[in-house]
C-alpha positions in Angstrom: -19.7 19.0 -55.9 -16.9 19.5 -53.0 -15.3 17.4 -50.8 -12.3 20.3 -49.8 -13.3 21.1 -46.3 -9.7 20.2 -44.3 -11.5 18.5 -41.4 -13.8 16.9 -43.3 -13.9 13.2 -42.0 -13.7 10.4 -44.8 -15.4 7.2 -43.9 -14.6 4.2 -46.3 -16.4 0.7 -46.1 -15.2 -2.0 -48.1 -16.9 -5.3 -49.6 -16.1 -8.6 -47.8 -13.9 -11.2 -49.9 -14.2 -14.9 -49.1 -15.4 -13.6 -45.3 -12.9 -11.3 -44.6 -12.1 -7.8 -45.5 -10.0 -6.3 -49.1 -9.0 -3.8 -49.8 -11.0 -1.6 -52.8 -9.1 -0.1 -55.5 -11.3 1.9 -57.5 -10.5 2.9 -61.3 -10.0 6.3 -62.1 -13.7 7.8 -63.4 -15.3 10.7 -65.3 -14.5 11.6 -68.8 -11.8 14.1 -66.8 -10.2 11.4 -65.2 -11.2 12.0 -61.7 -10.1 10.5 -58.3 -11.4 10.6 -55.0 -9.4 11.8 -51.8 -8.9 9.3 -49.0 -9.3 6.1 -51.2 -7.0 3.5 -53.1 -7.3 4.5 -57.2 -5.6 2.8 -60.2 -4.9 4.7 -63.0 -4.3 2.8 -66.8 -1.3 2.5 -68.7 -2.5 4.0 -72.3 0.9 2.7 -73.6 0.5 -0.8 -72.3 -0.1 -3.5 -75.4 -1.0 -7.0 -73.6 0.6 -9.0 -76.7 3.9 -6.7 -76.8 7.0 -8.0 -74.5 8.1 -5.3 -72.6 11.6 -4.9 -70.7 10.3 -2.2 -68.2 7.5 0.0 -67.1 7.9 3.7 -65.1 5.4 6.0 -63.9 6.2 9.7 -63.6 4.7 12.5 -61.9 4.7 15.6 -64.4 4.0 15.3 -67.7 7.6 15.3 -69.6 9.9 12.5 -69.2 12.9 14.1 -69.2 11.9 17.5 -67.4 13.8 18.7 -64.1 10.3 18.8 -62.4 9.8 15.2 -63.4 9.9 12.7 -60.3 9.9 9.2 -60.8 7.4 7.5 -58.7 7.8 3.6 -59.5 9.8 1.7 -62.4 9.0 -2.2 -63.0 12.0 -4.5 -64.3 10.5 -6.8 -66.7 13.7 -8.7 -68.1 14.8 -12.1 -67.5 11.0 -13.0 -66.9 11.1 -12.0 -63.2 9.2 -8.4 -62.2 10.9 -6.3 -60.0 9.3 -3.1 -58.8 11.5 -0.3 -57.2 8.7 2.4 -55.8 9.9 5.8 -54.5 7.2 6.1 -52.2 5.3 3.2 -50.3 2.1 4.6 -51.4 2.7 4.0 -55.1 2.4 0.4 -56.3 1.7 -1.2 -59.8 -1.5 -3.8 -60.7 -0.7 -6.9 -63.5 -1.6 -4.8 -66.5 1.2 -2.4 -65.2 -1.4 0.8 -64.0 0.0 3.2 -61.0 -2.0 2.0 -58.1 -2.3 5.0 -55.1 -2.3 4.0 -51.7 -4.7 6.7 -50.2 -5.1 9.5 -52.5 -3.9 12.7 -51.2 -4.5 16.3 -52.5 -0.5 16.1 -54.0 -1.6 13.1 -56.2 -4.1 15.7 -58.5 -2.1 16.8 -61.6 -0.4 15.3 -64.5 1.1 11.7 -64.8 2.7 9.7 -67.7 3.4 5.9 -67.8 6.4 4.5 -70.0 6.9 1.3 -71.7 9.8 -0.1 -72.2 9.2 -2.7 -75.3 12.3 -5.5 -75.6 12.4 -4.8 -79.5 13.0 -1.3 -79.5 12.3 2.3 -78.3 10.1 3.9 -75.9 6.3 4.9 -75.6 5.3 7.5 -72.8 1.3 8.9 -72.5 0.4 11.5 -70.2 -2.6 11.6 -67.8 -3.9 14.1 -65.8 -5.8 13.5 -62.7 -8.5 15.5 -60.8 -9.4 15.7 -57.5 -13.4 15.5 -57.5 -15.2 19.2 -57.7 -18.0 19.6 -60.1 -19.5 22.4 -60.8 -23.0 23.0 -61.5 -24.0 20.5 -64.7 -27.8 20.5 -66.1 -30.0 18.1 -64.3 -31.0 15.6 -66.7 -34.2 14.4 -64.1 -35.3 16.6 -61.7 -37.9 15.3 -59.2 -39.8 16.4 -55.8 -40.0 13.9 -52.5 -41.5 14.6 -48.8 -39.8 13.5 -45.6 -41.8 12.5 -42.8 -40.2 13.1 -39.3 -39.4 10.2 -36.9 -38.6 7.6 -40.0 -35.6 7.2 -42.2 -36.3 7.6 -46.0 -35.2 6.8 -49.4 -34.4 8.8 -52.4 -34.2 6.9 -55.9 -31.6 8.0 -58.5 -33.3 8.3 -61.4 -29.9 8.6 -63.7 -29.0 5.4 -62.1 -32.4 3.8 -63.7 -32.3 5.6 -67.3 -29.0 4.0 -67.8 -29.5 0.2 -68.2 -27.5 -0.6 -71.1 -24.0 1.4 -69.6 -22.2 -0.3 -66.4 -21.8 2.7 -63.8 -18.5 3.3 -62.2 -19.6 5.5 -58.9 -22.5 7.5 -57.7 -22.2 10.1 -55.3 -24.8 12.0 -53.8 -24.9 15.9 -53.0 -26.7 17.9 -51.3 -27.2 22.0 -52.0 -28.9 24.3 -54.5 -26.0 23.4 -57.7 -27.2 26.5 -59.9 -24.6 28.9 -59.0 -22.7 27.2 -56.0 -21.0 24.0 -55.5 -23.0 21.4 -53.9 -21.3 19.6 -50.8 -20.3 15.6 -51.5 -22.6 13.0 -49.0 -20.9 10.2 -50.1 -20.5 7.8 -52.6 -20.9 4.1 -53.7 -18.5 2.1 -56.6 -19.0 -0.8 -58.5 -17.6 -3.4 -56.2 -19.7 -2.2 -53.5 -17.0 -0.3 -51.7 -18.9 3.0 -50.2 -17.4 6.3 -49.0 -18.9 8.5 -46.3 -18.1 12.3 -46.0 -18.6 14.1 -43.0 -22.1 12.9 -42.2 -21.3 9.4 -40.8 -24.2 7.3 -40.0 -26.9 9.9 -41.0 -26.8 8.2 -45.0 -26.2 5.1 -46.7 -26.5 4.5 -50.3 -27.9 1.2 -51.5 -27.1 -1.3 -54.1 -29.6 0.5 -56.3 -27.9 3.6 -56.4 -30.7 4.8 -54.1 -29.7 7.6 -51.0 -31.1 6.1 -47.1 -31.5 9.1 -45.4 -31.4 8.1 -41.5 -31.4 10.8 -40.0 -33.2 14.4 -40.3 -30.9 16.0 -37.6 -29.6 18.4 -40.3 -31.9 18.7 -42.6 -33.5 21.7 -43.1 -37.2 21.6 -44.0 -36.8 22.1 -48.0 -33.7 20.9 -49.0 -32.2 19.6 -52.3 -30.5 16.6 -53.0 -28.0 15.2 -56.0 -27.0 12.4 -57.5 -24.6 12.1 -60.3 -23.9 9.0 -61.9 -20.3 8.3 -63.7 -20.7 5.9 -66.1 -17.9 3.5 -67.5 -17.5 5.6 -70.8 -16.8 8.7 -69.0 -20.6 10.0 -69.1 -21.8 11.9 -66.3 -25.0 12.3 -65.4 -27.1 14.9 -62.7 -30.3 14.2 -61.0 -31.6 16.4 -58.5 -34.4 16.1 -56.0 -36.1 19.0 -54.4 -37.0 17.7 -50.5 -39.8 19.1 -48.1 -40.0 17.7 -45.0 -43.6 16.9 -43.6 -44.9 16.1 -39.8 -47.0 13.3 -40.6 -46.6 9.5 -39.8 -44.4 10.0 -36.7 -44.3 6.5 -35.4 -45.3 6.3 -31.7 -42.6 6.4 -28.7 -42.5 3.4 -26.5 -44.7 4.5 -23.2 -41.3 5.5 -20.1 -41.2 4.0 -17.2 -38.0 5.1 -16.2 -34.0 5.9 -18.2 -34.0 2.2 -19.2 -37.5 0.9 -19.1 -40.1 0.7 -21.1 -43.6 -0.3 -22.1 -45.0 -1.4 -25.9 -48.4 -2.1 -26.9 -49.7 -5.1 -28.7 -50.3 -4.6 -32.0 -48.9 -0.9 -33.2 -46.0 0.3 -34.6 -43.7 2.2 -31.6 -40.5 3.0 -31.6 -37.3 2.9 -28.5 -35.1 5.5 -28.0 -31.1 5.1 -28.7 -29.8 6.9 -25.5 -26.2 6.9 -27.2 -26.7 9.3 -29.7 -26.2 12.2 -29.3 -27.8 15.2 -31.7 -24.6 16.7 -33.9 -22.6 14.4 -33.2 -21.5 12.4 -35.9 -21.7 8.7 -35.6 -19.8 6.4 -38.3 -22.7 3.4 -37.9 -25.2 2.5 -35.3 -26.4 -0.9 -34.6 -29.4 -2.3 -32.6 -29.2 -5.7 -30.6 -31.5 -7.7 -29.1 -29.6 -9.5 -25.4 -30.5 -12.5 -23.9 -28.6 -15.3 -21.9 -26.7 -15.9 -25.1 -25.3 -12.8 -25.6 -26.4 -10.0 -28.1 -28.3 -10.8 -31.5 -28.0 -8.1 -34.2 -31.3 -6.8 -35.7 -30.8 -3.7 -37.8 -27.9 -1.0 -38.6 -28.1 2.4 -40.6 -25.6 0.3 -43.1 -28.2 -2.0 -43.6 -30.3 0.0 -46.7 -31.4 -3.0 -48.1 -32.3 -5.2 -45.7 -36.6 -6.0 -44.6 -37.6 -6.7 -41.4 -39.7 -6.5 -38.4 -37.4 -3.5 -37.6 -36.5 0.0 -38.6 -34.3 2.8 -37.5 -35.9 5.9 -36.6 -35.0 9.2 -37.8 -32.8 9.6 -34.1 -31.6 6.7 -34.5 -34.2 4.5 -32.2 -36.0 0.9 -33.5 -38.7 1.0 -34.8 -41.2 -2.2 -33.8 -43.4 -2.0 -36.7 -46.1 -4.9 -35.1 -45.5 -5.0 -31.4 -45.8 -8.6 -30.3 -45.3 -10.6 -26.6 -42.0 -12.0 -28.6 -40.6 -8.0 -28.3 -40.1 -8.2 -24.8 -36.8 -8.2 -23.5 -33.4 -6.3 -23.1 -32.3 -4.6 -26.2 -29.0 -2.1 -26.3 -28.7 0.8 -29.3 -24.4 1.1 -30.4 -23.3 3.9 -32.3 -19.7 2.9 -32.6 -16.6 3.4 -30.9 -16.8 2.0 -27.6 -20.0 4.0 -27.1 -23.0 1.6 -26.2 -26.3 2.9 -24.3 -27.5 1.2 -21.3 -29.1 -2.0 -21.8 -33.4 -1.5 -21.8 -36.0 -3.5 -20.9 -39.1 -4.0 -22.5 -42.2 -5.1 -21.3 -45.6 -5.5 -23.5 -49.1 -4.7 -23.2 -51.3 -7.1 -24.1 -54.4 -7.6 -21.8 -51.7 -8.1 -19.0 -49.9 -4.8 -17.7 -46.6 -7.3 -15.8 -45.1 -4.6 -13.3 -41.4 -3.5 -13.3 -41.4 -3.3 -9.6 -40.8 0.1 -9.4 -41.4 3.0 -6.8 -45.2 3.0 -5.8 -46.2 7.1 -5.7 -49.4 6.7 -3.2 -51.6 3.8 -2.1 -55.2 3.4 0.1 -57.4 0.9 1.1 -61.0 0.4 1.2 -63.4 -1.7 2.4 -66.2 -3.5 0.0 -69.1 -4.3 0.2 -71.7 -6.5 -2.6 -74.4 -3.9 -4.5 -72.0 -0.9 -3.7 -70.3 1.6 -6.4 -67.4 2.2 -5.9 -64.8 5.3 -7.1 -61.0 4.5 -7.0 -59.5 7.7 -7.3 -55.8 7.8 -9.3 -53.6 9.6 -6.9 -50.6 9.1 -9.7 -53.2 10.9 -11.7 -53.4 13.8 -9.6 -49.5 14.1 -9.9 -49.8 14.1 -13.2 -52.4 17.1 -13.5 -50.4 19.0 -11.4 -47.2 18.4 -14.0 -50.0 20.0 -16.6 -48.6 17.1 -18.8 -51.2 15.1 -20.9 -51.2 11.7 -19.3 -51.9 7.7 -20.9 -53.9 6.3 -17.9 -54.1 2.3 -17.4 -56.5 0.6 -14.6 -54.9 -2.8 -13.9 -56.3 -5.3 -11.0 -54.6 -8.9 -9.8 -54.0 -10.4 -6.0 -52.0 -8.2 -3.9 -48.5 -10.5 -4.5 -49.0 -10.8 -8.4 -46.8 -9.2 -10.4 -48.4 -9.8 -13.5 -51.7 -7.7 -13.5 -54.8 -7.7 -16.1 -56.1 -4.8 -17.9 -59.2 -3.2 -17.3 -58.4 -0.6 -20.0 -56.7 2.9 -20.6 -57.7 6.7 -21.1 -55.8 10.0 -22.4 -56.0 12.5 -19.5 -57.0 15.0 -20.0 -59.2 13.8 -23.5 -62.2 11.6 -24.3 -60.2 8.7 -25.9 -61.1 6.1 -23.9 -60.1 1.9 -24.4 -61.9 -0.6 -22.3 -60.4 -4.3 -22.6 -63.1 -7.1 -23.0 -63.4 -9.2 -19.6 -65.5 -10.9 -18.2 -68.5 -8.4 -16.1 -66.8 -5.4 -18.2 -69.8 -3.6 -18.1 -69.0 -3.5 -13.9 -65.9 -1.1 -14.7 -65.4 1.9 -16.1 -63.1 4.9 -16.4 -64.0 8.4 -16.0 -62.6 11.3 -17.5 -60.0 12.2 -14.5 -59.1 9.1 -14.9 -60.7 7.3 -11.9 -61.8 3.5 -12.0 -65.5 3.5 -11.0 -66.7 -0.2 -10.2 -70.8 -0.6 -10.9 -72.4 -3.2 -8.5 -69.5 -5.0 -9.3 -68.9 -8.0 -6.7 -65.8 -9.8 -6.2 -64.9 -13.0 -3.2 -61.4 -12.2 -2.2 -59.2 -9.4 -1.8 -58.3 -7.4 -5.0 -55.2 -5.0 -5.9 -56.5 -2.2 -8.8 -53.4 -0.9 -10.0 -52.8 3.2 -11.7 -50.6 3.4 -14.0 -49.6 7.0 -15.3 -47.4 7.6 -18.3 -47.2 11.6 -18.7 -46.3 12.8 -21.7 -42.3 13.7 -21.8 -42.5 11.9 -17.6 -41.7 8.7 -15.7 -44.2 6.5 -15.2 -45.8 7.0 -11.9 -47.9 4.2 -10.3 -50.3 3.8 -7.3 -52.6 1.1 -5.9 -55.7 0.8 -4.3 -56.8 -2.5 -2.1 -60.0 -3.4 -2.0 -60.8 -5.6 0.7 -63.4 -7.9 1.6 -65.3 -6.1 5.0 -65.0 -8.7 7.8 -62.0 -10.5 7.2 -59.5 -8.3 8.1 
């Protein structure tokens, strides 16, 4: 396990304290005495004796006190009852129980170090400790496991080390992804303790939960077998492997939202449908991304890749979009997908499909008139269809009808064109309407008193919605 790749990018997030952000220093871990680049560690003072009175504390770099290579990195004055600490470097610092705190671990900080007391009766205690930057090689997997990935939904991946050790507090889990056997795998990311996790490389494509457990957001990368790692470091020094062998299926991808243009779309009552987050960008890495819902009050957060715990009515898609797991009428509305650093997509809106179709008041393709007349049958041909066929794109077909000025319509049903799936909405004389297999509205001795709008609407796959109207008029009155 790796993390040596110079332009590696090394994402930390820290736990809140009392509302605002700390800083996390983590403990040195690993039987080996490991540290992780990029990240505040503290390493113990063997020598230390919590009862003993001590007249000074200093941390070297090297492993000899009194050896030319030696470099003294921080000394604490103990006497009189005041501390005084005299650092060589900013970066180095001391905690109460007198252990070398680093400020950012860099790859200079892997090697030998010894801490000195200073006792006020007499003499002087030094022990030596030797730090490693993390890289593991390949260690027998004590649980080995197999999982499937299905594309267009995040996933999860349990540690199993992390639940066969109940009775020993963990220090960190990383997760790693690559065959281990003969090569080094390549470091994910990790969590500690205290909650603090580290990110490397990937950005927003993984989280890693309370539960040790790896969220995988995003299959950008992921090849279709792949295996993943986890390695638990316990407090005592154990370490141990799990690995996870990965194939990635193409079942259960949720629904897209039905386009009717580059920031509008359609739901339908009562599936699971997902929007698209127009700021992200395939291979580009994005540190977190964030979906908000926007009204007159400004925006109201409802889900981030960060979040691996959380339930809801939401969940992020595999490229990034939100999942609506239950469409609703309460989903309409503008919503805006954020993946960080300034970047934040165009605002969308959202209309639902119930047994209303409301219109976004967008560019009509083609519209006609006819005249009715009582006891009559009528075809409507789809001209929106007919652009459609022509695109030789498989096409969503809904038949609306309201007054000429309304701009919410009500359904008479929908079709797949070209395709026998066909939906027909319960109303009143439904037996009047039907849809036929190019997608024209045929009206059966259907009668109606006033002057009637029947709207087309066209989603083609992968297209724009495209739209067209008929009028049916009452003879005489015009």
């Amino acid at each position: 396990m790796r993390d040596d790749d110079a332009a590696m990018e090394f994402e930390i997030h820290e736990p809140s304290r009392h509302g605002k952000p700390g800083t996390s220093i983590q403990d040195v871990f690993g039987a080996s005495g490991y540290v992780q680049k990029s990240i505040w560690h503290r390493i113990p003072c063997p020598t230390f004796r919590p009862t003993e009175r001590l007249d000074g504390v200093i941390w070297y770099q090297e492993s000899i006190v009194f050896d030319p290579s030696t470099v003294r990195l921080i000394s604490r004055d103990l006497r009189g009852g005041d501390i005084k600490d005299t650092p060589a470097d900013e970066r180095y610092s001391m905690s109460s129980n007198h252990g070398l705190v680093i400020e950012v671990v860099e790859d200079r900080d892997e090697g030998s170090f010894l801490c000195q007391v200073i006792p006020e009766a007499a003499g002087m205690r030094s022990f030596g400790y030797n730090l490693h930057r993390l890289e593991i090689g390949f260690s027998p997997s004590q649980a080995s496991s197999t999982a499937s990935f299905h594309r267009g939904r995040r996933q999860t991946l349990l540690c199993k080390c992390a639940s066969q050790t109940p009775d020993a507090p963990i220090s960190v889990v990383y997760w790693s992804t690559g065959e281990g056997v003969t090569t080094d795998t390549q470091i994910i990311g990790a969590r500690f303790s205290d909650g603090a996790t580290l990110k490397v490389g990937h950005g927003a494509d993984y989280s890693i939960g309370s539960d040790a457990s790896l969220r995988v957001n995003s299959l950008n990368d992921i090849q279709d077998t792949q295996r993943f790692w986890c390695h638990v470091f316990q407090s005592d020094g154990t370490l141990r492997n799990c690995d996870i062998d990965v194939q990635i299926s193409d079942q259960q991808t949720p629904n897209h939202a039905l386009k009717a243009s580059s920031t509008s779309f359609y739901l339908l009552e009562g599936g699971e449908q997902s929007l698209p987050c127009s700021s992200w960008t395939p291979g580009v890495v994005s540190c977190e991304v964030q979906w908000f819902k926007i009204d007159t009050l400004g925006r109201h957060f409802l889900l981030s890749s960060n979040d691996v715990d959380a339930e809801s009515e939401f969940e992020l898609a595999s490229d990034f979009g939100l999942i609506v797991k239950s469409v609703n009428g309460e989903d309409a509305g503008r919503y805006q997908c954020d993946t960080g650093g300034g970047i934040s997509g165009d605002n969308i809106a959202v209309r639902v499909i119930d047994n209303k179709f409301p219109l976004d008041r967008g560019r009509v393709f083609a519209n006609s008139t006819i005249d009715f007349k009582a006891g009559k049958n009528y075809k409507l041909t789809c001209q929106a269809v007919l652009n459609s066929i022509e695109i030789g794109s498989p096409a969503t077909v809904f038949w609306s009808f309201a007054d000429p000025d309304n701009h919410t319509t009500t359904v008479i049903g929908r079709r797949i064109v070209p395709g026998r799936f066909k939906t027909m909405y319960d109303l009143v004389g439904d037996n009047c309407f039907s849809i036929s297999q190019e997608g024209a509205l045929l009206l059966n001795m259907y009668f109606q008193e006033d002057d009637v709008r029947y709207w087309c609407h066209v989603f083609p796959e992968n297209e724009l919605l495209m739209r067209s109207y008929v009028d049916v008029l009452i003879k005489g009155e015009h």
